[in-house]
Every structure is written in C-alpha cells, then in structure tokens.
N, C-alpha and C positions, 0 to 999 in steps of 0.2 A: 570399436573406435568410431564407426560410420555412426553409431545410436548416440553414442557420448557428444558426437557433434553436433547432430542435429538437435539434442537437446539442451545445447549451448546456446543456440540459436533460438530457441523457444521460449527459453527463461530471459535472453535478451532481449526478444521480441518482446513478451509479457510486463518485462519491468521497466523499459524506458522511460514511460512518465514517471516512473517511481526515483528514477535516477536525479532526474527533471526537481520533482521536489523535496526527495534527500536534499540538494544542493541549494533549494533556496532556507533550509535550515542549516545548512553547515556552514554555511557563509556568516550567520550572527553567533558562532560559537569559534571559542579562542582557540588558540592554538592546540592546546593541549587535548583536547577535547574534540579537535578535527581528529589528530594523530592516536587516539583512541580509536575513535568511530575506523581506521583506517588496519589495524590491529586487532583492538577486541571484536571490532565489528563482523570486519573477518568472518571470524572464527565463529560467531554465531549466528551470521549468515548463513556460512560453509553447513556446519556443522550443526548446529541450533535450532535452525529454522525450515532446513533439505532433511536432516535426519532424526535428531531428536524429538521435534516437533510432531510432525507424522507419528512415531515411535508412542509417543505421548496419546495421541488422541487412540492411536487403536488399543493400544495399551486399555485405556479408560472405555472404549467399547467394548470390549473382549474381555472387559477383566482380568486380567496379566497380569502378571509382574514386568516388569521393564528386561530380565534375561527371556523369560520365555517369547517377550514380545518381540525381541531380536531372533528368536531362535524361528518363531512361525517366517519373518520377514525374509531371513535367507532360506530354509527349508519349505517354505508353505507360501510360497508369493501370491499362488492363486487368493487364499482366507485372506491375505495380508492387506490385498486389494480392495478383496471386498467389505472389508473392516474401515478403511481408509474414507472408500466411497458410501457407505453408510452413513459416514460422520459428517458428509458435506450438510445437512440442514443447519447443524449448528456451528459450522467454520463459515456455512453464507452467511449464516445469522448474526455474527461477531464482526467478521470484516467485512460486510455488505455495511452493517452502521456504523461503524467504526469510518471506513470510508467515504462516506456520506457526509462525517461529521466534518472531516477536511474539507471535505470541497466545500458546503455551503461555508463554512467558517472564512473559508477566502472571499468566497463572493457577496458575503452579507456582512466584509467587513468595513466598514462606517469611512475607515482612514484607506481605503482606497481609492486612487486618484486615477489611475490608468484604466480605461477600457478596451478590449479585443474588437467582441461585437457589442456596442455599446446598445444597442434597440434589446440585448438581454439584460448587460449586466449594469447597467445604469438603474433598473426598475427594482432590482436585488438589493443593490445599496439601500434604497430606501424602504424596503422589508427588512432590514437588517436593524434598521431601529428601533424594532421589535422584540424586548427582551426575551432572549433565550428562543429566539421563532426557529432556528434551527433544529433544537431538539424536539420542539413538537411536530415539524416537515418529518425529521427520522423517524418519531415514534408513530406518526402514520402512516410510514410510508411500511415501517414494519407489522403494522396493524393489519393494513392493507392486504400483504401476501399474506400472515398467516390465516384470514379470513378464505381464501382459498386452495391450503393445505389440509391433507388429510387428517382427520380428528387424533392419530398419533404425533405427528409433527407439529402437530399448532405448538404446543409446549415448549417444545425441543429449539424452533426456531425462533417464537415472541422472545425465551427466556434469555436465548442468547445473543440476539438483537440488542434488549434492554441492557446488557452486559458490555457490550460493544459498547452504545452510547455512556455508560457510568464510566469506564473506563477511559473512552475521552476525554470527557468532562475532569476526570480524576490526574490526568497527567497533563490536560492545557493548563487545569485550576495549577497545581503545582510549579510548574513553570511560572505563569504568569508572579505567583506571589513569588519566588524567588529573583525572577527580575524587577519587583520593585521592593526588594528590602536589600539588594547586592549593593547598594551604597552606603549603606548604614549600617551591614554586620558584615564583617571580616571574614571570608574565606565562600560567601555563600554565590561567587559566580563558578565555580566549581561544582554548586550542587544545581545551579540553573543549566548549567552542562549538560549535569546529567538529566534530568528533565527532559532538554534535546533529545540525549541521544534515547532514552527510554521510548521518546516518540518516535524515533527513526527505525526504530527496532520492531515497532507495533506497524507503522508503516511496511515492514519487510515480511512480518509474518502473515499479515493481510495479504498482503500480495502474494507470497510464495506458493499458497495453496493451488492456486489453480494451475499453478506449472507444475506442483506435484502431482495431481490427480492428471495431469494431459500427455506428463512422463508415463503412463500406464497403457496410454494406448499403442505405446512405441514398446516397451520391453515392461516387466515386473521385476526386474533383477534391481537389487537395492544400491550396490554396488555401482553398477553402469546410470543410476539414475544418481546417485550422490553424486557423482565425477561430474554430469553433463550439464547437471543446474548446478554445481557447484565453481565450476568453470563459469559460466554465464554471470552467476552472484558478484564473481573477483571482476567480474568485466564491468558491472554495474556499477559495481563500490569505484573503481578507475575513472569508470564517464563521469560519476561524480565530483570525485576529485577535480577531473577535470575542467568542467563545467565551475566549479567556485574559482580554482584560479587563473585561469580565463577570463575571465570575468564576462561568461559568455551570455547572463541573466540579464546583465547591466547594457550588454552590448547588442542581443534581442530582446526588444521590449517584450517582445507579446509570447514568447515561450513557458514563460512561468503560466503565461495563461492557458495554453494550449493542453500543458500537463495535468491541471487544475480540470480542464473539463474531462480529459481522457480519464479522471479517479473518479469522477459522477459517472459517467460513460461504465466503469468497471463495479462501481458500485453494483447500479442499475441491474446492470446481468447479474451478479451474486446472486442478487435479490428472486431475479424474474428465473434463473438457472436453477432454483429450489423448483418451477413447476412445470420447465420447457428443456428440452437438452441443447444447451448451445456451444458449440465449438471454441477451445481455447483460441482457434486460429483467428475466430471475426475479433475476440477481445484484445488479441496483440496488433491484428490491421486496424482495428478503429480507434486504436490508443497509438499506434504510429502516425495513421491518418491526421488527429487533432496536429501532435506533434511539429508533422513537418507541414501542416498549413499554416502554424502561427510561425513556424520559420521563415518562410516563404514570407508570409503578411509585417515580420519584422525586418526582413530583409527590403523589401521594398515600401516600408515605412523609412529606413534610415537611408534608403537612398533617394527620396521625393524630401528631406529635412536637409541633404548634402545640397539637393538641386538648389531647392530656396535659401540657404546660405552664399 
C-alpha cells in the first residue's frame, strides 16, 4: 500500500501540467464530450494507457503475443522491465515530438494576446508567421539528437519522432476542419469532440510513459504499479474537471502559461533522456516549479488590477 501511494504521488507529481492543459481543452468541448472524457477517459487512462499500452510496446519488442506478454509481466517482471526500458528510444521519440508540437503551437500562435514573460513570448508570436516553423523547430530538434545516437538508434528514434510530428499534424488537421465545417453540416460538433478528446488521449499517453518506467525503480510488480498511477490518473482526470469548472484558467491568467512551458520543459528531457539519464523526479519539480510560479505571478497580477480599480 506504502509503494501504491507513493506512486500516486508520482504520477501526480508528473502529470500536473498535463492536468493544466487537459483543461484548457475541455473547456471549448460540450457537454457531452466533457462527461465522455470523464467516463471513457477513465477507463483509458486507468487501463489503456498504465496497462495496455506498456503491454503493447513490449509485446512489439519481444515479439508476444498480448497472453504471453501478460504472462512474462506477472511471472518474469525482471525481462518485462527490461523490454519496457528498451523501448524508451521510440516512446522519447513519439512524445518528445508530439509534445513539442504543443507547446510551440501555443506559443507561435498569431491570436495570442496574453503574455507570461513577454521578453520570450512576444519574439515567438512573430516567428509563428512563419508557415509551419514549428514543424521544422521539431524536425530539427529531432535531427539533432539522432545525429548523436548510436548508429542502432538513429532509426528507431528519427522514425519515431517523424511519427509524433504526422501524428499531430493529423489530429490538429482534423480538428481544426471540423470546427469550421460544424455550422454547415449537421451532427459534425460531435466529431469535433471527438478530435478533442483523441487529442487528450495522445496528451495522456505522452505523458504516462515516464511514470511508468520511474514506477520501476520503486517495485516491478504490475499489479501494485497499475493501482498507484492508476489512482494518481483518476486524481488528474478530478484536477481537471476541476480546474474547467472553476473557472480557475479564466481566473489565473498566466497558468495555462506556466503548463505550456512545463510540456517544452518535458519535451526537452524526452528528447535529451535518449542520451543522459535523468530523474523522473527533476521532471515532475520543474513541471510543478513553472506551475506554481505562474500561480504565484497570476495571483498577484489580479491583485495589482484590484488595486488600480
């Protein structure tokens, strides 16, 4: 119970900006589609993304089938491990770009009006009118590390970079055109929903990874690690909730900013974590860090705007 908590704690620790920006997407999705995300999300949170997902990649390393691949993960946790951690080149490689693609995507967005630190993000807006300068920022920054991976992982991590980035591209493209055709065809804010939540979902699986591989230095039992980030997940999915109907985004300015940079912040390490070993713990302090300084910085933004009222 002592391991299941503390890995509570960890997966809480790891995902609060993720919570942060769940919520400023679940805020322009209706109703239905909150109470989805709150249900099915769940469940593939829980389930999907702690167990199956894992199950999935060593499965595809090891060559398994999906029973025997269960059968190693309870009986054989040591291989199970090391099947897991094997696969990190191309789970950094997928959500290191994948996450990348978020965060510049905010900060190179044109219709941004608010800035944190504006001596950054004022110089970004105006690279942002740059078509598509984002994905070339990604596609070199993936360039970049595989240029000093070993002649086996170049492959493994360029290809699955590139994959992260299409992959974005493939579910903002979608999105975006179904919110500009949901006035003119009949039923298609339903499929802009789902758009969202497909996004929030890729958001989740980005992220989960490094709480699984950091579950491993704590225990290998599959069991006690599904409960502990599974527990932390339902707490995450909650902040979220919370956080839209609060309207706590609206009420601190600069928080959506602070999340925004704490997923470059996470990106970053993915990326730089393929060639140096870094501690799940600096990535959950440096993504709490951003965090509670734009709280702090919106807190006493809104009470220097009380004074001068």
């Amino acid at each position: 119970m002592m391991i299941a908590s503390i890995l509570s704690v960890l997966e809480v620790s790891l995902s609060f900006d993720n919570a942060v920006v769940n919520a400023t997407v679940l805020r322009t999705m209706d109703v239905k589609w909150r109470r989805r995300f709150i249900t099915w999300g769940i469940l593939i949170a829980v389930f999907g993304m702690r167990i199956v997902f894992p199950l999935l990649i060593v499965g595809i390393a090891a060559h398994l089938g999906p029973i025997e691949t269960l059968m190693m993960a309870i009986y054989k946790p040591e291989d199970y491990e090391r099947y897991l951690v094997s696969s990190h080149l191309s789970v950094a490689g997928f959500g290191g770009a994948f996450l990348m693609m978020v965060f510049l995507k905010f900060f190179f967005d044109e219709e941004k009006d608010v800035h944190w630190i504006k001596i950054i993000e004022a110089p970004l807006i105006k690279l942002g009118k740059i078509e598509a300068f984002e994905i070339l920022i990604t596609i070199f920054s993936i360039y970049f590390i595989t240029s000093y991976l070993s002649y086996h992982g170049k492959y493994e991590f360029f290809s699955a970079g590139v994959m992260g980035v299409v992959t974005y591209i493939a579910v903002d493209g979608f999105g975006a055109f179904m919110e500009s055709t949901e006035k003119k065809m009949a039923g298609q804010v339903a499929k802009a929903g789902l758009a969202s939540f497909l996004y929030l979902e890729l958001l989740d699986a980005s992220f989960s990874f490094d709480g699984v591989i950091g579950a491993f230095a704590l225990t290998n039992n599959l069991f006690i690690i599904t409960i502990g980030l599974g527990i932390g997940a339902m707490f995450v999915r909650s902040l979220t909730i919370m956080l839209v109907e609060n309207g706590a985004l609206e009420s601190y300015l600069y928080l959506e900013h602070g999340a925004f940079y704490a997923i470059g912040v996470l990106a970053s390490i993915m990326f730089l974590g393929t060639l140096y070993e870094i501690s799940e713990v600096i990535t959950g302090l440096i993504g709490a860090g951003f965090i509670g300084i734009a709280l702090i910085s919106s807190i006493l933004y809104n009470r220097t705007k009380q004074a001068l009222n």
